[in-house]
C-alpha positions in Angstrom: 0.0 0.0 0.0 1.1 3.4 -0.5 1.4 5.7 2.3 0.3 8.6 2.0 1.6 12.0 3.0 0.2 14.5 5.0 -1.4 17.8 3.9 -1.1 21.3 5.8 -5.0 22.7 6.0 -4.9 26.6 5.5 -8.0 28.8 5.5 -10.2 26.1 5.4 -8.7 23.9 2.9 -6.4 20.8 2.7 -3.5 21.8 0.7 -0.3 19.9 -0.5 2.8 21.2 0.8 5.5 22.3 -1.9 8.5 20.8 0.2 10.7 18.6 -1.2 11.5 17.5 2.3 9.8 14.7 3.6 10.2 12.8 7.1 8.7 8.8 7.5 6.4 8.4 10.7 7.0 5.8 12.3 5.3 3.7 14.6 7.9 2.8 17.4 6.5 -0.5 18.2 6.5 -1.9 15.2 8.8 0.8 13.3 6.3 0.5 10.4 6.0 3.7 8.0 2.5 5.2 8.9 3.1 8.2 7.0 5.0 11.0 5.9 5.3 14.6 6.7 6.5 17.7 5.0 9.0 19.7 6.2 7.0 23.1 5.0 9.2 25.9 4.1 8.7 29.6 5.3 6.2 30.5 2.8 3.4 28.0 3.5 3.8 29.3 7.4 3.1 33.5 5.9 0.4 31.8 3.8 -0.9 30.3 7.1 -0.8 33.5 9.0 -2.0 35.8 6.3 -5.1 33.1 6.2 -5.5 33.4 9.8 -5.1 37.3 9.9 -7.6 37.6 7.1 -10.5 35.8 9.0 -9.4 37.8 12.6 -12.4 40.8 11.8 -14.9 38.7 11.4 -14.3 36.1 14.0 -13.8 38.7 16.3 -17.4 40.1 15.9 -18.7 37.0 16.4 -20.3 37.1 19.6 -18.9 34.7 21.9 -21.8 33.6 22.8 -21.7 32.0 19.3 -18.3 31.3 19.4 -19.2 28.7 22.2 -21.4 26.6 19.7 -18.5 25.8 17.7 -16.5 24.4 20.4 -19.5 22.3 21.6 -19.9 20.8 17.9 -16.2 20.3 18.6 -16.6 18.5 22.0 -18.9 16.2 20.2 -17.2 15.2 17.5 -14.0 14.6 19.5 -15.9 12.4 21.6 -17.8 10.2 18.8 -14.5 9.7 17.5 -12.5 9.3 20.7 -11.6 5.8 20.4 -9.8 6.8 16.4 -7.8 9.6 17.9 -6.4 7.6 20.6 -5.4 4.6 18.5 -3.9 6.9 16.0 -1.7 8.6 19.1 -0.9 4.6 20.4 0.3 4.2 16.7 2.3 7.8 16.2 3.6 7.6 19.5 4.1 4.5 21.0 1.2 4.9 24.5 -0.6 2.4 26.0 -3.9 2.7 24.9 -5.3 3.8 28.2 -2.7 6.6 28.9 -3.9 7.7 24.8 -7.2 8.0 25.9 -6.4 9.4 29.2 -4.7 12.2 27.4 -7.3 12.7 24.6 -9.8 13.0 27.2 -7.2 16.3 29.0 -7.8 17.7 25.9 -11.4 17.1 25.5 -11.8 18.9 29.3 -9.8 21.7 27.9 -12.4 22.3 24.8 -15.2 22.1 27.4 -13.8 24.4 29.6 -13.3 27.2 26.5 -17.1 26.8 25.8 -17.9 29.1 29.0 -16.3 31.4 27.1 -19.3 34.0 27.5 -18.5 33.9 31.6 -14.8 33.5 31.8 -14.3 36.9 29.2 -16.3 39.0 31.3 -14.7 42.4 32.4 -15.6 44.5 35.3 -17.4 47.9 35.6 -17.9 50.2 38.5 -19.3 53.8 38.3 -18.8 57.0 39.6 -15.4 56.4 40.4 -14.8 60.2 40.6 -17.6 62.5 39.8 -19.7 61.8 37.1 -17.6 59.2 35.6 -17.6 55.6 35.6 -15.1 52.9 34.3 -15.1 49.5 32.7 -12.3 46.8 31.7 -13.4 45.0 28.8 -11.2 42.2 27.1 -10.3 41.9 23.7 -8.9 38.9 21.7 -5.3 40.4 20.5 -5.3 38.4 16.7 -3.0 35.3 15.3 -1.6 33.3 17.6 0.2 29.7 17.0 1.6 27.1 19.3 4.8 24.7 18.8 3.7 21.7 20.5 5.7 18.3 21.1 5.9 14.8 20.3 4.7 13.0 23.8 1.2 14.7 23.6 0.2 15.6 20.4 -3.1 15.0 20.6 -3.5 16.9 24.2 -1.0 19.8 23.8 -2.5 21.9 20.7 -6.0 21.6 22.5 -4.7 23.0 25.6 -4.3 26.0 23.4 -6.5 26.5 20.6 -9.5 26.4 22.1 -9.3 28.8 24.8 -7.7 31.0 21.6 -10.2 30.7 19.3 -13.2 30.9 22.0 -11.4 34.8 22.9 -11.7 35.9 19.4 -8.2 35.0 18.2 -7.8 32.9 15.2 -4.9 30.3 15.3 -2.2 28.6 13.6 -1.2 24.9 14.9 2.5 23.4 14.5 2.3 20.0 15.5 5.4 17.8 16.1 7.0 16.5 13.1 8.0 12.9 14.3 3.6 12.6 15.7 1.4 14.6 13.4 -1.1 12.0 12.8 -3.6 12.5 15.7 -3.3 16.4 15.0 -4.4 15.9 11.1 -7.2 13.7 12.5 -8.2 16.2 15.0 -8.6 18.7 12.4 -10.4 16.8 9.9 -12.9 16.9 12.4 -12.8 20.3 13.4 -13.2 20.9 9.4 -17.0 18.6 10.6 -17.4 21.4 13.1 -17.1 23.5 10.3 -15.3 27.2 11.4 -15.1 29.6 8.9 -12.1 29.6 7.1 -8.7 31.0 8.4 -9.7 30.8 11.8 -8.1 27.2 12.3 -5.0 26.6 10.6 -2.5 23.7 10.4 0.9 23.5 8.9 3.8 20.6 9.7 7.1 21.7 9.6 10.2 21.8 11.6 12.5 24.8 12.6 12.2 26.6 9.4 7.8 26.8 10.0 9.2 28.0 13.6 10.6 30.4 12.7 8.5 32.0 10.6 6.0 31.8 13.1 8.5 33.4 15.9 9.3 36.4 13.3 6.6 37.1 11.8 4.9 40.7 12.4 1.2 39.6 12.1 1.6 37.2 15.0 0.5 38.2 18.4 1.4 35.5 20.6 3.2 31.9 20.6 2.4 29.2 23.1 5.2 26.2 23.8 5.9 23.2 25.2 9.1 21.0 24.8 12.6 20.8 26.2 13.8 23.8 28.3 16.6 24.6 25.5 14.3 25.6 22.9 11.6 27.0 25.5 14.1 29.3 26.3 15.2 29.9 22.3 11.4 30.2 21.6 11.0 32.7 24.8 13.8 34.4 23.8 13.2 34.9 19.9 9.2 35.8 20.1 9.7 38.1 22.5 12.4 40.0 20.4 9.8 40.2 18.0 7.5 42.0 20.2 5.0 38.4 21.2 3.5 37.3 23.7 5.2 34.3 25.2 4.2 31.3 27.3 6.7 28.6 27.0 6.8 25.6 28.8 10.1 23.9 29.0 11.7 20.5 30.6 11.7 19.3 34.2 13.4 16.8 36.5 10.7 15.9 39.1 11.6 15.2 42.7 9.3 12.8 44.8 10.0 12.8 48.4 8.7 9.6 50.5 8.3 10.6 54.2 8.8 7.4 57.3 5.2 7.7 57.6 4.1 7.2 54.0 1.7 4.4 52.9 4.1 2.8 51.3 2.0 0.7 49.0 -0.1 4.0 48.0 3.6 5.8 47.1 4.8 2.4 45.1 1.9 1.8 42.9 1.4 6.1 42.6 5.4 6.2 41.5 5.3 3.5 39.5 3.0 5.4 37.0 4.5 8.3 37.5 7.9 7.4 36.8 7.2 4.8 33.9 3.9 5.7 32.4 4.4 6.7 29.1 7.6 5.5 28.8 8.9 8.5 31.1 7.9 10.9 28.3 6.4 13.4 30.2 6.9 16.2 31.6 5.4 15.6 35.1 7.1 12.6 35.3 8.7 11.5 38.6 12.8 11.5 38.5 14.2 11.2 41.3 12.6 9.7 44.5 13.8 10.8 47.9 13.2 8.8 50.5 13.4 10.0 54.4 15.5 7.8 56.6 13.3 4.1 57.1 11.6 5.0 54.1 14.0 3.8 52.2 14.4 0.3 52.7 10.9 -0.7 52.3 10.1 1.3 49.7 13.4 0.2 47.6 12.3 -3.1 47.5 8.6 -2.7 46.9 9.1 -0.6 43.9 11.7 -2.6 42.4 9.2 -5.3 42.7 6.3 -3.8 41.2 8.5 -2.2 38.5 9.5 -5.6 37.3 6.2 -7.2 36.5 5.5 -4.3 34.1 4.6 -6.0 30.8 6.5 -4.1 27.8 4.8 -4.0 24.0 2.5 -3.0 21.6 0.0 -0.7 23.5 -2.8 -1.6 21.5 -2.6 -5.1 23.1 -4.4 -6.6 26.3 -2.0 -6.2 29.3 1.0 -4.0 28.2 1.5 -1.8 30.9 4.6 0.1 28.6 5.3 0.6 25.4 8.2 2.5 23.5 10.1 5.3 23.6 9.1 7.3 20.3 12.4 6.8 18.2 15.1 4.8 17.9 17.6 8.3 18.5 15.3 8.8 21.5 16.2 5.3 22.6 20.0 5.6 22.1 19.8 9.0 24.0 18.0 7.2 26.8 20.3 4.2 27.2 23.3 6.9 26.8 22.3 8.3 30.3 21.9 5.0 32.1 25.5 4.6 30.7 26.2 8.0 32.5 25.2 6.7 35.4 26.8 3.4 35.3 30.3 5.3 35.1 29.5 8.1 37.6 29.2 5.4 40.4 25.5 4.3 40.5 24.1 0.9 41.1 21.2 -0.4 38.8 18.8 -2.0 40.8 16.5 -2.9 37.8 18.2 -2.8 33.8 15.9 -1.6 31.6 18.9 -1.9 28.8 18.5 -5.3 27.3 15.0 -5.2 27.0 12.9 -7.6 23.6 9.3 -8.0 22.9 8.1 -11.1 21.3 6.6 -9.9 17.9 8.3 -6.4 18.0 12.0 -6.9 17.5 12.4 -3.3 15.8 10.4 -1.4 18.2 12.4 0.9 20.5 11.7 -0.3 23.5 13.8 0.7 27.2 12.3 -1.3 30.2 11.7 0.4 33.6 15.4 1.2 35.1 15.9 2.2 38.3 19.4 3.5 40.1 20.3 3.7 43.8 23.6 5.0 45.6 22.8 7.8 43.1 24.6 11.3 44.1 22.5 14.7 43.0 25.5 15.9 41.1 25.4 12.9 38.4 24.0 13.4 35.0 21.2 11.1 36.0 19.7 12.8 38.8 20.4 16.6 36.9 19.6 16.4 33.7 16.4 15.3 31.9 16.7 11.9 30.8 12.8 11.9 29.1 12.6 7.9 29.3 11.5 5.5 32.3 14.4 5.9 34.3 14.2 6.6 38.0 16.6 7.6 41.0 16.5 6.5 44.5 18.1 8.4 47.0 18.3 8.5 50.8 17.8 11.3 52.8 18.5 12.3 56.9 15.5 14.7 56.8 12.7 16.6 54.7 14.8 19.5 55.5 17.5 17.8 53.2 15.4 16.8 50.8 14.2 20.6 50.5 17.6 21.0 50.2 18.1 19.0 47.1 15.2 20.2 45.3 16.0 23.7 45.8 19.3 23.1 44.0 17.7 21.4 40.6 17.7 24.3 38.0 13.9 22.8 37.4 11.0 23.5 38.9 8.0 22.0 36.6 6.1 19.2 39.4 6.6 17.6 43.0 4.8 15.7 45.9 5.1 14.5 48.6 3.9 11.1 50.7 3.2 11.5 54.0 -0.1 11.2 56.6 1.7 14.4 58.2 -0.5 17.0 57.7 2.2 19.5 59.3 5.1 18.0 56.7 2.2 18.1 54.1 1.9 21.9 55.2 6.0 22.5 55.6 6.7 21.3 51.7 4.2 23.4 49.9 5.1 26.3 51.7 8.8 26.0 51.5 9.1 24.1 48.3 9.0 26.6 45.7 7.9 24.6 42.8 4.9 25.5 40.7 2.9 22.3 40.7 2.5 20.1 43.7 0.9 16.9 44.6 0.5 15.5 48.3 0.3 11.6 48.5 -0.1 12.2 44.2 2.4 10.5 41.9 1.5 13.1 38.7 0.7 16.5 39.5 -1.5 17.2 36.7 -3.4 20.3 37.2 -6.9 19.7 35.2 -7.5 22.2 32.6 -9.7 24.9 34.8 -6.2 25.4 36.5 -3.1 26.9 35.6 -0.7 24.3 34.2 3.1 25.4 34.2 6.2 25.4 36.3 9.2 28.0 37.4 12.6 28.1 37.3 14.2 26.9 34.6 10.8 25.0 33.8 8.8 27.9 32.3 9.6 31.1 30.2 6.9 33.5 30.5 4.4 34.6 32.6 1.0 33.7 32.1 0.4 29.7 32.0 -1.8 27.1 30.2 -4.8 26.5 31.3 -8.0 28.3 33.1 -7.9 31.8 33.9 -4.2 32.3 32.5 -5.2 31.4 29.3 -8.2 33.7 29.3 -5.4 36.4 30.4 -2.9 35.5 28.1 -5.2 35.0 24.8 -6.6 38.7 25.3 -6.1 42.4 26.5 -7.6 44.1 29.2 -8.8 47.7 27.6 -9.8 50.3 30.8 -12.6 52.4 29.5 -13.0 55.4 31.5 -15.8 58.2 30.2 -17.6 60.8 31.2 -20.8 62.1 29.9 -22.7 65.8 30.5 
């Protein structure tokens, strides 16, 4: 069969991209060619934006009220056709196919929390704030925005964006990631279904060159990110320059501390999804696990336990608790750390290195890896590794383990596990990281909350999500009159 290769879809039609570059997608359990993307060059990115700029007046009168309508028709027709999108995403990107359809239903929650748009774009108004005059702050949607969105989500990630856009009066432009833009194409054949007028959603595949032109280009108001914190930071750092709005969510190497007085079995079975769930190809993911004083022992040995009897392959099978990380360069990258580690001093407890599925010899598969005697200055418990690798290390005290975290150049997620309500109390106030869960392995803010961390976890100020997005997706005008 011939496979086929994907179209950009600009001002409401599907168009066939003039690059002569091409990339294979590949499924990384099976490393099967799904389909092929084009690399589009800077021109198809201005045709994008002048599409989108085109349809900004009219959108914008639209009253949001009927704005709304179009993302319910969208809520609908992303949930008759949940079950496609998350096979496609198991296929593109190597989940299980409960973690795809956890995610696809994130971004579902996301497109239902946009509809109260009506509500959540209200201003304020008070009068007579001097004599005889009164004042109101209204919001108003800003133009084109776009978002640059990664491979480990790229079903979930655009939608944490382009709805809350498009629902403000904005019209959009969509980048997905070149090595997973099937689930994206899918998504947006249905939102062609939903049928917005033309220009307001726009979709174009690329890779830096399309970024670029999207970071430089004078009709775009605003560019929303997420990745690795290197090019969060480039992305920050180039839109800006160009005059954008910015909200840029970068890497993260997540610390877990286990108190003495945890339920231990709660904190196993919590870390063990937190830490290998997705392959470790998360953001929130947890790293490094810090146990306090008798913690340690027990939980070692449970968790190297339950990490053992998870079953590697194909996640559209019965019973695979893991599948692949996306690429076979992601896999080399992955195995290169525990290498690191290995030669810096640390002891594997569980090798993930040697791991083969029966029927899958090509897919690129790590199995759960876990370190101890593990120092915070090696590679492996600094650095984002982005595969399921985890680091066990003992601690005297919470205070230490404070400590530790306060060190990390990250700041995206934490938690805690303790019945302590006063240690519970002690780490989110002293803590300092953005998102953080008490006795919860991922914390995952759901979409009526801001989602984003601090440090070098975050460039920007307004996050995704809830009322930041409403904030960052429009501008507050203060209208202040007086009339005789």
């Amino acid at each position: 069969m011939s496979v086929q290769t994907i179209r950009n879809y600009i001002g409401g039609q599907w168009v066939d991209s003039a690059s002569g570059q091409l990339l294979d997608v590949r499924n990384p359990a099976t490393d099967e060619v799904l389909a092929r993307v084009p690399l589009s060059v800077r021109g198809e990115v201005v045709q994008a934006i002048s599409s989108a700029k085109s349809a900004f007046p009219a959108w914008r009168k639209t009253p949001p009220l009927q704005r709304a309508r179009y993302l319910f028709k969208l809520k609908n027709v992303l949930e008759e056709h949940f079950e496609d999108i998350s096979r496609i995403l198991v296929q593109e990107n190597g989940k299980t196919l409960p973690e795809a359809r956890g995610s696809v239903r994130r971004g579902i929650e996301n497109v239902e929390v946009a509809a109260g748009i009506p509500s959540l774009m209200m201003g304020q108004a008070l009068e007579d704030i001097a004599d005889g005059i009164d004042c109101a702050a209204i919001r108003q949607p800003l133009g084109v925005f776009a978002c640059v969105t990664p491979f480990n989500f790229p079903a979930m990630v655009p939608l944490w964006f382009l709805p809350h856009a498009v629902a403000c009066g904005n019209t959009f432009v969509v980048k997905p990631s070149e090595q997973c833009p099937l689930s994206q194409k899918l998504i947006f054949e249905l939102m062609e279904e939903v049928k917005f007028p033309p220009g307001v959603v726009n979709l174009v595949n690329g890779a830096k060159e399309a970024v670029d032109a999207l970071l430089e280009s004078p009709d775009v108001s605003g560019i929303s990110f997420v990745g690795s914190s290197p090019v969060a930071k480039y992305i920050y750092s180039t839109a800006s320059a160009h005059g954008k709005r910015v909200q840029a969510l970068g890497g993260a190497k997540n610390f877990i501390v286990v108190m003495p007085d945890a339920d231990v079995d709660a904190a196993v079975n919590a870390l063990i999804d937190s830490c290998f769930g997705c392959a470790g190809e998360r953001c929130l993911a947890g790293s490094v696990i810090l146990c306090v004083g008798d913690a340690y022992a027990s939980f070692r040995e449970k968790f190297v336990c339950a990490a053992r009897k998870l079953v590697l392959g194909n996640g559209l099978e019965q019973g695979v608790g893991m599948g692949p990380v996306v690429s076979k360069k992601h896999k080399d990258k992955v195995l290169a750390y525990i290498e690191s580690g290995l030669k810096e001093g640390a002891r594997l407890l569980l090798d993930g290195r040697g791991a083969k599925v029966e029927h899958w010899p090509n897919g690129h598969f790590v199995g759960p890896t876990i370190f101890e005697n593990v120092s915070t200055s090696m590679a492996i418990a600094r650095e984002e590794i982005f595969g399921p690798v985890a680091s066990l290390v003992q601690v005297a005290s919470l205070k230490e383990g404070l400590e530790i975290i306060h060190r990390s150049e990250f700041g995206n997620a934490t938690s805690i596990f303790t019945r302590s309500g006063a240690s519970a109390r002690q780490f989110v106030y002293d803590v300092g990281i953005s998102m953080i869960g008490i006795n919860i392995g991922i914390a995952a803010p759901m979409a009526f909350f801001a989602f984003g961390g601090s440090k070098g976890s975050f460039f920007g100020d307004l996050k995704a999500h809830g009322r930041d997005s409403i904030e960052f997706f429009t501008d507050k005008r203060v209208v202040i009159s007086r009339w005789s």
